[in-house]
C-alpha positions as CSV (number, residue, x, y, z in Angstrom):
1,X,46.5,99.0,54.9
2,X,43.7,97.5,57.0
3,X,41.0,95.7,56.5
4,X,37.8,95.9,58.1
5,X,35.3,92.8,58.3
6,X,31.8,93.7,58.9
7,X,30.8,90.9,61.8
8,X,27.2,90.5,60.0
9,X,28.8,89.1,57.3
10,X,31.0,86.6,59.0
11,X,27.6,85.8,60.8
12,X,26.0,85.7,57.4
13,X,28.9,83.4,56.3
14,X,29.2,81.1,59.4
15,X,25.1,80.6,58.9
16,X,25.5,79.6,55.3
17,X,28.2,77.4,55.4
18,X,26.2,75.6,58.9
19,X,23.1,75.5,56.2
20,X,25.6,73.9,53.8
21,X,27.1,71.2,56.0
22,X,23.6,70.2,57.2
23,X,22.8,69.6,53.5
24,X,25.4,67.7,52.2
25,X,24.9,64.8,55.5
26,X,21.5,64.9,54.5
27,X,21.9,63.9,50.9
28,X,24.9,61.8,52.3
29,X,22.7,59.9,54.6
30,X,20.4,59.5,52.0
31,X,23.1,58.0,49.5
32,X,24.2,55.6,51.7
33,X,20.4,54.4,52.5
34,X,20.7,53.5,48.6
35,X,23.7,51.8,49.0
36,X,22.8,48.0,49.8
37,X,18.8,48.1,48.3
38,X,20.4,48.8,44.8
39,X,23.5,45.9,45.3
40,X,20.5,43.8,46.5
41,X,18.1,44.5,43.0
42,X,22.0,43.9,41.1
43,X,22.6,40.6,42.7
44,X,19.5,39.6,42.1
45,X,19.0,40.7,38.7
46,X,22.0,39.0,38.1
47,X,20.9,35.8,40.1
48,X,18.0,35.2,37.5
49,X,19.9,36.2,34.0
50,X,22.5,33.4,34.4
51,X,20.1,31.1,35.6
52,X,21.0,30.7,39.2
53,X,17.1,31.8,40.7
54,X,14.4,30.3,38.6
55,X,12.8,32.9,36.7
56,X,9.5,31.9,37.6
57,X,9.5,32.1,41.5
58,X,11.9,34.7,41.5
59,X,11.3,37.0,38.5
60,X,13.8,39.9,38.2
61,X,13.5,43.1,38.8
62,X,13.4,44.3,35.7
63,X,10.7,41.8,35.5
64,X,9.0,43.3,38.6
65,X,9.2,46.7,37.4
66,X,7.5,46.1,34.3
67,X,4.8,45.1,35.8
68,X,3.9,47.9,38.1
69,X,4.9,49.7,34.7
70,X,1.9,47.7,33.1
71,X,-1.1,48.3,35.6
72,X,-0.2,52.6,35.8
73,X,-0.5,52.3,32.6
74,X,-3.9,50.4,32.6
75,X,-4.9,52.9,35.6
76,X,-5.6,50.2,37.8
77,X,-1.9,50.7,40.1
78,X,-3.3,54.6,41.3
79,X,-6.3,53.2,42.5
80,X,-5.3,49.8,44.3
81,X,-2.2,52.3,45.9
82,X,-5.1,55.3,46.8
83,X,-8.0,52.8,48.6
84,X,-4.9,51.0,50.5
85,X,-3.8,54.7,51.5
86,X,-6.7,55.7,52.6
87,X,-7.6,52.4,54.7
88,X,-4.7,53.2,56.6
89,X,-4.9,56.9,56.9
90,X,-8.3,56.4,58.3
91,X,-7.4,53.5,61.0
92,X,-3.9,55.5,61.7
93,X,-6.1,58.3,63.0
94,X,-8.8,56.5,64.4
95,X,-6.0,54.4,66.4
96,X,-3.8,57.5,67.3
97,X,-6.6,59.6,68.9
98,X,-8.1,56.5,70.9
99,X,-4.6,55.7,72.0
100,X,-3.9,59.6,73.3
101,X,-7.2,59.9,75.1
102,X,-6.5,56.6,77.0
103,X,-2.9,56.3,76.8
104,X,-3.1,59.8,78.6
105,X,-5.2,59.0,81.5
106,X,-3.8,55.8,82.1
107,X,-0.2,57.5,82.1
108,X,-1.5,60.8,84.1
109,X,-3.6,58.6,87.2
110,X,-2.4,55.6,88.4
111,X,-5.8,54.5,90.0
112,X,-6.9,54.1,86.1
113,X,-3.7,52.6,84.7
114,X,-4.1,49.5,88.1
115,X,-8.0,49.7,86.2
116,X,-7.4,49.5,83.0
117,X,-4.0,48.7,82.2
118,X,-4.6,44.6,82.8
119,X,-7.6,44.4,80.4
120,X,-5.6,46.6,77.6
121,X,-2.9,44.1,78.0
122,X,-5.0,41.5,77.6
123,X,-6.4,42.4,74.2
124,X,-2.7,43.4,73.3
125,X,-2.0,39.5,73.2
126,X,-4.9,38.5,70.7
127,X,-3.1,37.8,67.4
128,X,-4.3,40.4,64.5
129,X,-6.3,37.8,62.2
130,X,-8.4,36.3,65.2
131,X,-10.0,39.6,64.7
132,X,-10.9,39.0,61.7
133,X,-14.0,36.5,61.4
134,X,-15.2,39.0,64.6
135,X,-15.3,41.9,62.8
136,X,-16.8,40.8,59.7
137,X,-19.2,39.2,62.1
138,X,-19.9,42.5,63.6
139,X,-19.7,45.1,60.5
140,X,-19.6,43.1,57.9
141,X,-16.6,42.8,54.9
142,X,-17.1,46.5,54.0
143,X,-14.5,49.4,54.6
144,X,-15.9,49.6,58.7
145,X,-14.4,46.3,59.3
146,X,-10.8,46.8,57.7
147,X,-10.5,50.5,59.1
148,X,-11.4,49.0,62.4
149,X,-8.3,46.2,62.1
150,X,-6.0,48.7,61.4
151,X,-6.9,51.2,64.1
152,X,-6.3,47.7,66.5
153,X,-3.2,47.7,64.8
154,X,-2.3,51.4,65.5
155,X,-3.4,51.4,69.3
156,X,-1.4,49.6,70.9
157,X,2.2,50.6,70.1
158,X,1.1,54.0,70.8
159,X,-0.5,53.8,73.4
160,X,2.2,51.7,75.4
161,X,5.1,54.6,74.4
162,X,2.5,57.3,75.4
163,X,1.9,55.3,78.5
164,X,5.4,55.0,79.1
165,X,6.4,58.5,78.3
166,X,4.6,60.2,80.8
167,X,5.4,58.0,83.3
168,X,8.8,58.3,82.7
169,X,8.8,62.2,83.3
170,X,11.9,62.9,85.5
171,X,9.9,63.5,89.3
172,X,12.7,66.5,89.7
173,X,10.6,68.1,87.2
174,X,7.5,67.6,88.6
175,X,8.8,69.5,91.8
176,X,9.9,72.1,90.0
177,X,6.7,73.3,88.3
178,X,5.2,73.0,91.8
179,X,7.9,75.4,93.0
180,X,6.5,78.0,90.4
181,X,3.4,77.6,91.7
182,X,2.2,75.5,88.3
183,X,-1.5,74.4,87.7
184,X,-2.0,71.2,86.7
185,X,-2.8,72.3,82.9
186,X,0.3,74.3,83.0
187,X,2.6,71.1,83.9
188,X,1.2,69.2,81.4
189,X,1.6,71.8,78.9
190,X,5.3,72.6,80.0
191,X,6.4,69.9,81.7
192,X,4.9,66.5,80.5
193,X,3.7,67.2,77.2
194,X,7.6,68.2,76.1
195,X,9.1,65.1,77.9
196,X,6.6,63.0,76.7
197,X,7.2,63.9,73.5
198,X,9.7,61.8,72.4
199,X,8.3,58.6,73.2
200,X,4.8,59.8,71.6
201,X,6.7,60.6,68.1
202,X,8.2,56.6,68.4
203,X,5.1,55.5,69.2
204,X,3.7,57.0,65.9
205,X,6.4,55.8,63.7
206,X,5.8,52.2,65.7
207,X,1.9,52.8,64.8
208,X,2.1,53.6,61.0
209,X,4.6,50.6,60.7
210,X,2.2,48.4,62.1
211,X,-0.4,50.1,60.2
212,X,0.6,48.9,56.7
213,X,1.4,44.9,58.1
214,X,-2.2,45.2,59.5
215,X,-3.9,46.8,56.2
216,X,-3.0,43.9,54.5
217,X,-5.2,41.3,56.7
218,X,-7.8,43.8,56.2
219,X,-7.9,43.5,52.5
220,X,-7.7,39.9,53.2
221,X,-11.4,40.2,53.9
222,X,-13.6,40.4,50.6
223,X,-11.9,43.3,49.1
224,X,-11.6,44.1,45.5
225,X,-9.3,46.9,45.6
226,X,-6.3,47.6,47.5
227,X,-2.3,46.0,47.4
228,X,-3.6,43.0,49.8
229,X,-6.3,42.1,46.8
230,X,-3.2,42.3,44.2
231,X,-1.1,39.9,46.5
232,X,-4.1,37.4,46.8
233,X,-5.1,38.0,42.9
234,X,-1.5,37.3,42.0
235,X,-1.8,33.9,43.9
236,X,-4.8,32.8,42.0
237,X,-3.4,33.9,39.2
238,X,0.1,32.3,39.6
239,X,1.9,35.6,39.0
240,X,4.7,35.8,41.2
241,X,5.2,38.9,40.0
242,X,2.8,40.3,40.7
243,X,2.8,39.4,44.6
244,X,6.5,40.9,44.7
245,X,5.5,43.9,43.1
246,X,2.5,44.4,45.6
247,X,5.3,43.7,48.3
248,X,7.6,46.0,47.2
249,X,4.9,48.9,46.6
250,X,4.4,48.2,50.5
251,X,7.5,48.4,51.2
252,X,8.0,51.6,49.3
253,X,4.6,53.8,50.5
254,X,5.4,52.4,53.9
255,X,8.9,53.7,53.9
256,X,7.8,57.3,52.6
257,X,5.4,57.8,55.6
258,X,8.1,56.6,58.2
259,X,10.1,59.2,56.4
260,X,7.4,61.8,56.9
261,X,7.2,60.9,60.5
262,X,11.1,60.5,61.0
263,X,11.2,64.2,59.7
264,X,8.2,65.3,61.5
265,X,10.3,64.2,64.3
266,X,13.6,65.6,64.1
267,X,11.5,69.5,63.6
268,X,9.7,68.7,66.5
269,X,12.5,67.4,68.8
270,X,15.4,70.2,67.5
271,X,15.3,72.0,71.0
272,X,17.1,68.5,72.3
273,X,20.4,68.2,72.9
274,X,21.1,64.7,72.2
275,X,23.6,62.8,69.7
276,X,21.6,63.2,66.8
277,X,20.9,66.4,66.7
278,X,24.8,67.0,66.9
279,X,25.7,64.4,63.7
């Protein structure tokens, strides 16, 4: 007796045990990404119980959690978390499209970058807070001034990977969209845009990173909402706890959009054929 196997199903099968593989390292990976943040909380939770870390500069977690516990409960977290969002959203765009536009030509004509490049580099070097007093000098200690730090912030990271991944475009390339007879909007379409693209996703994850360490000097000036007014109110206040909890609630948002991007990443860059799209 024989026994005939339809080849769509064995396609069907191959598919879904493929689909099942790539699931199980994704939750893997993202086991082991628990792995030493929750020994870290343990030790430390333990640390403070048998008296090892003084209580009051180092509160414990359980300590910690409470608290954030304590202002959703007053309302007061959503709000403080949602202004803080939204200063960065704001400045990541305003800092990601400046940083495209300019990053682009300078990359594309190297007349501009010889132009341009030196003054850009320049203001790269000016430390994030001597912005500060300028700003407010300029637009005052409303939201135009902090959106305005953070978009700083954004720029630059972007801009140098954007920069840097156009220029890096293999030449060999180049000479072969001029073989097919490309226009110029064609091989930056198909040719730079896609190998460019790597180093423009980086850049982004670079940008949002610096994004949320530059969002707090921006609520350093004069506001009354956001996670940087909870880390100075905590130090008025002596609260330590308070401070770590605003910390960790950076650390937190800030790892969910890097996580967004990381993802946004891996779907844009599937048609590579690179190590990680083979673990």
């Amino acid at each position: 007796m024989t026994v005939k196997i339809d080849e769509n199903e064995l396609l069907e099968a191959k598919e879904k045990s493929v689909k099942v593989g790539a699931e199980l390292k994704k939750v893997r990976g993202f086991a082991l990404g628990f792995i030493i943040p929750v020994v870290l909380l343990v030790v430390w939770e333990a640390a403070v119980r048998f008296n090892l870390l003084d209580a009051y500069v180092f509160p414990a977690p359980t300590t910690i959690l409470q608290k954030i516990i304590e202002l959703a409960k007053e309302g007061t977290l959503w709000g403080h978390v949602g202004i803080t969002f939204f200063r960065v959203l704001i400045g990541f765009l305003a800092g990601t499209v400046a940083a495209v536009v300019l990053g682009s030509v300078v990359g594309y004509f190297k007349w501009f970058e010889q132009l341009m490049d030196p003054l850009i580099q320049a203001f790269r070097s000016i430390p994030s807070l001597a912005w500060v007093p300028l700003f407010i000098l300029w637009m005052g200690i409303g939201e135009a001034s902090k959106v305005m730090l953070i978009a700083v912030g954004v720029f630059f990271p972007i801009y140098l990977n954007i920069v840097s991944g156009i220029q890096g475009v293999d030449r060999k390339l180049i000479e072969v969209g001029k073989i097919y007879h490309f226009t110029p909007l064609q091989t930056v379409r198909r040719i730079i845009f896609p190998a460019s693209l790597p180093s423009f996703l980086v850049g982004l994850r670079s940008g949002v990173g610096l994004g949320w360490m530059f969002v707090v000097a921006a609520e350093l000036m004069g506001a009354s909402q956001g996670l940087g007014y909870l880390l100075v109110l905590g130090q008025n206040t002596y609260s330590p706890e308070l401070i770590i909890a605003s910390i960790i609630l950076f650390a937190i948002i800030g790892k969910t959009t890097d996580y967004l991007l990381k993802s946004l990443e891996a779907r844009a860059l599937k048609w590579q054929d690179n190590l990680q799209n083979q673990l």
